[in-house]
ROSELO-715926 format. One record per residue (C-alpha): x, y, z. Coordinates in steps of 0.02 Angstrom, whole numbers. Example, Ala and Ser with C-alpha at 12.3 -4.5 7.8 and 13.67 -1.06 7.14 Angstrom:
BEGIN
       x       y       z
     615    -225     390
     684     -53     357
//
This chain:
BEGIN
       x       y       z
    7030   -3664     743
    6854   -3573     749
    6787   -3471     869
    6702   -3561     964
    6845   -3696    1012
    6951   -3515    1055
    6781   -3462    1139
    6802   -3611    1245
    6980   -3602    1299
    6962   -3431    1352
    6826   -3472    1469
    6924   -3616    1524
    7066   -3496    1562
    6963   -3355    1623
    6883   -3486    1764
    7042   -3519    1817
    7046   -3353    1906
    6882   -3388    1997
    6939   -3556    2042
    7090   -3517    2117
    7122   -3328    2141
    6969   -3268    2217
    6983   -3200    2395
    7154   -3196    2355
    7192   -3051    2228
    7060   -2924    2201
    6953   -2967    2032
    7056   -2803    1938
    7225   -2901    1987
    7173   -3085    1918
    7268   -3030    1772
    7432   -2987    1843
    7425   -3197    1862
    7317   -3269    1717
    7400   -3171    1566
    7584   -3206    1609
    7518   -3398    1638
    7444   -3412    1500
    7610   -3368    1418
    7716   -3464    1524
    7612   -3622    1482
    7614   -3568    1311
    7807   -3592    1292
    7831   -3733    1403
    7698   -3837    1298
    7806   -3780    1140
    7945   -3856    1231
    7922   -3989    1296
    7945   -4117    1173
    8120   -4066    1134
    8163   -4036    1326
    8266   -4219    1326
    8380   -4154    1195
    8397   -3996    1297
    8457   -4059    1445
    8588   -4178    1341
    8651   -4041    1265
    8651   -3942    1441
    8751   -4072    1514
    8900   -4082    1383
    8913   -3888    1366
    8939   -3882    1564
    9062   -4037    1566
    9167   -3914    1425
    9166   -3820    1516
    9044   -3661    1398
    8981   -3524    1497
    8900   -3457    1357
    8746   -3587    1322
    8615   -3503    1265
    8629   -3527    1065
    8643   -3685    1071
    8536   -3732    1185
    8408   -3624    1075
    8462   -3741     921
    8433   -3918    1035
    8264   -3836    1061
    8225   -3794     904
    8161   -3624     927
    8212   -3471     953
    8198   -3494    1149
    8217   -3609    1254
    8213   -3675    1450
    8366   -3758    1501
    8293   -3816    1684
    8265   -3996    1732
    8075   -3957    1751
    7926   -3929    1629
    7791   -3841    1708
    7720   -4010    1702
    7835   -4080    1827
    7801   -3958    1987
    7639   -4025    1998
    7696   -4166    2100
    7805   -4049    2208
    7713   -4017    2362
    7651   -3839    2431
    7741   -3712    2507
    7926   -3671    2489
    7988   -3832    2387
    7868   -3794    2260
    7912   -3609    2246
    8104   -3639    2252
    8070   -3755    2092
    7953   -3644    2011
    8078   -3498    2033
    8211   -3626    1972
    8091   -3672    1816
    8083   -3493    1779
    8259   -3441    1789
    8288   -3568    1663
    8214   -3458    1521
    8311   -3405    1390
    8345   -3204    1414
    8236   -3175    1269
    8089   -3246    1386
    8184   -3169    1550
    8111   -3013    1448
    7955   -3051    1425
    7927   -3096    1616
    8016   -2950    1689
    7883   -2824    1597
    7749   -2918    1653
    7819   -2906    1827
    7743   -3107    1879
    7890   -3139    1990
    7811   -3018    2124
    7672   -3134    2126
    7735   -3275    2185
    7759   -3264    2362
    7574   -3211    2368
    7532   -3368    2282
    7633   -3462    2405
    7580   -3371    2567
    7388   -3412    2496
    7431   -3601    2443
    7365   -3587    2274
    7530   -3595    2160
    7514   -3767    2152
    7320   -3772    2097
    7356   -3627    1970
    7495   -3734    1898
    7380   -3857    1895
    7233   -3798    1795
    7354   -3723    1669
    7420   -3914    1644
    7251   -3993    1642
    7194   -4113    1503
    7036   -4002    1466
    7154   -3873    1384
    7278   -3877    1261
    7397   -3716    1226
    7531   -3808    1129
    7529   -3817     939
    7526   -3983     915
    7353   -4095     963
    7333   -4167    1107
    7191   -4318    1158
    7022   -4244    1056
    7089   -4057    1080
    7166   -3975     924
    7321   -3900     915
    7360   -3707     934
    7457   -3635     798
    7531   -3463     819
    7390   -3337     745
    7244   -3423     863
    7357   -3442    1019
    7372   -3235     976
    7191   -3206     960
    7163   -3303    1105
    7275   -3174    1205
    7205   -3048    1145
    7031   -3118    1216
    7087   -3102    1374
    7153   -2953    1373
    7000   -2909    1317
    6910   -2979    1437
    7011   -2921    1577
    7005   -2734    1532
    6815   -2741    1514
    6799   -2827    1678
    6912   -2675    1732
    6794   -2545    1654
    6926   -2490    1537
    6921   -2426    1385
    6911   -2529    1222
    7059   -2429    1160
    7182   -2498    1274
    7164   -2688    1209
    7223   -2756    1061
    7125   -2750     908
    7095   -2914     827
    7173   -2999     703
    7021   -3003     576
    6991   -2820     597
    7174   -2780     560
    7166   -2902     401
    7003   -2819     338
    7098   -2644     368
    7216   -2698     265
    7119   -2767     122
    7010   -2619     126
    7184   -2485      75
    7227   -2629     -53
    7098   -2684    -127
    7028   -2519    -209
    7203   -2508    -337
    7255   -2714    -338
    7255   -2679    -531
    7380   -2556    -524
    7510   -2639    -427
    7658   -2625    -541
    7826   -2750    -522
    7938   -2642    -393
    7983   -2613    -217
    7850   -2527    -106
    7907   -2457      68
    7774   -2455     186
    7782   -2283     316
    7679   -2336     478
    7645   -2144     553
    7554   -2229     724
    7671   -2355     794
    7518   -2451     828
    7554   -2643     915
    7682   -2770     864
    7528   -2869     827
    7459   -2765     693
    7610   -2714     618
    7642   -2904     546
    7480   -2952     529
    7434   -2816     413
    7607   -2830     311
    7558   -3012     284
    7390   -2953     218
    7473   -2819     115
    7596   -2950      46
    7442   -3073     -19
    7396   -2927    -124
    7568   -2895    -186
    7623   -3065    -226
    7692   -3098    -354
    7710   -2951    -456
    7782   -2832    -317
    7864   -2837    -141
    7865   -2728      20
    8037   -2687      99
    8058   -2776     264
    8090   -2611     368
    7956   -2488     443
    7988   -2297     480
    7905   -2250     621
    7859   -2071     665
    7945   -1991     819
//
């Protein structure tokens, strides 16, 4: 995907917090909704076309009686996560406003795997919902984040390509971006992206690729710098140590 079809979804995204939050949340808050949406909508599209088998599998594990569900309801998923409510996010927007709609958003939610139960609780997005609901706009934020005129799964949809895991990445990271210069902050505290990491990386390896010997390298990351960069730049590394040599899988990091 190039830049400017990621260009475009981020301002697609990034309207969705004019449209719909203004007046509502303060302009240094719209993030506190869009960025945990974003990933919300991210997993449910990854979902959703194995969400039939999910539920099958849902339903014989409970009439067995199996408390413990999740690893196979990971495998009937087909990823490493999964959602084991009746709903895709698609399906709440023909719940109507007010508490219906946030008892079955809640319920949508709770359905994550704990792996995304994680991911949720740091961003904190279950405070926001009774402010979306007292304000009336869960429903139009679901909405937008649904529409046809944006795709966030991996897989194409209609005339919009699909989003595989390094541009739906970069197109975080463009919001976060976004979001902290809006805020005034500084560039420091956003991600840096991909690209740069990848030319960081070619620019230590490059210099000695001829004398890469056949062994086992062990790569000592001092900075604990992102869980983005770390992978990104031990792909890059690898493309330059293939096939003669190999990195161990482990990092040290300093304390």
């Amino acid at each position: 995907m190039d830049a400017h079809q990621l260009n475009t979804i981020a301002n697609f995204i990034w309207g969705i917090a004019d449209d719909c939050l203004r007046d509502v949340y303060v302009r240094g808050k719209y993030r506190d909704v869009i960025l945990p949406m974003t990933v919300i909508r991210r997993l449910d599209a990854v979902l959703e076309d194995t969400k039939p088998q999910v539920l099958d599998m849902k339903k014989v594990l409970d009439g067995a009686g199996i408390t413990n569900q999740w690893g196979a309801l990971c495998n009937a998923a087909g990823q490493a996560f999964c959602n084991a409510s009746p709903f895709c996010l698609r399906d709440l927007t023909g719940r109507s406003a007010g508490q219906k709609l946030k008892a079955d958003f809640e319920a949508y939610l709770d359905g994550f795997s704990p792996n995304v139960q994680e991911i949720l609780d740091k961003f904190k997005f279950r405070n926001q919902i009774a402010t979306m609901v007292e304000a009336d706009i869960l429903g139009a934020v679901i909405q937008k984040f649904v529409s046809k005129d944006v795709n966030l799964s991996p897989k194409p949809c209609g005339t919009l390509p699909g989003l595989d895991n390094h541009a739906m990445g970069t197109l975080f990271e463009e919001l976060v971006r976004r979001f902290n210069e809006a805020n005034n902050e500084e560039a420091g505290e956003h991600w840096t992206p991909r690209d740069v990491v990848e030319l960081m990386a070619d620019l230590v390896f490059a210099p000695i690729s001829d004398q890469i010997k056949d062994a086992t390298y062990s790569c000592y990351e001092k900075t604990l710098s992102t869980l983005i960069q770390r992978p990104v730049s031990f792909e890059s590394g690898l493309n330059w140590f293939q096939p003669c040599a190999s990195f161990e899988s482990g990092f040290t990091f300093a304390q």
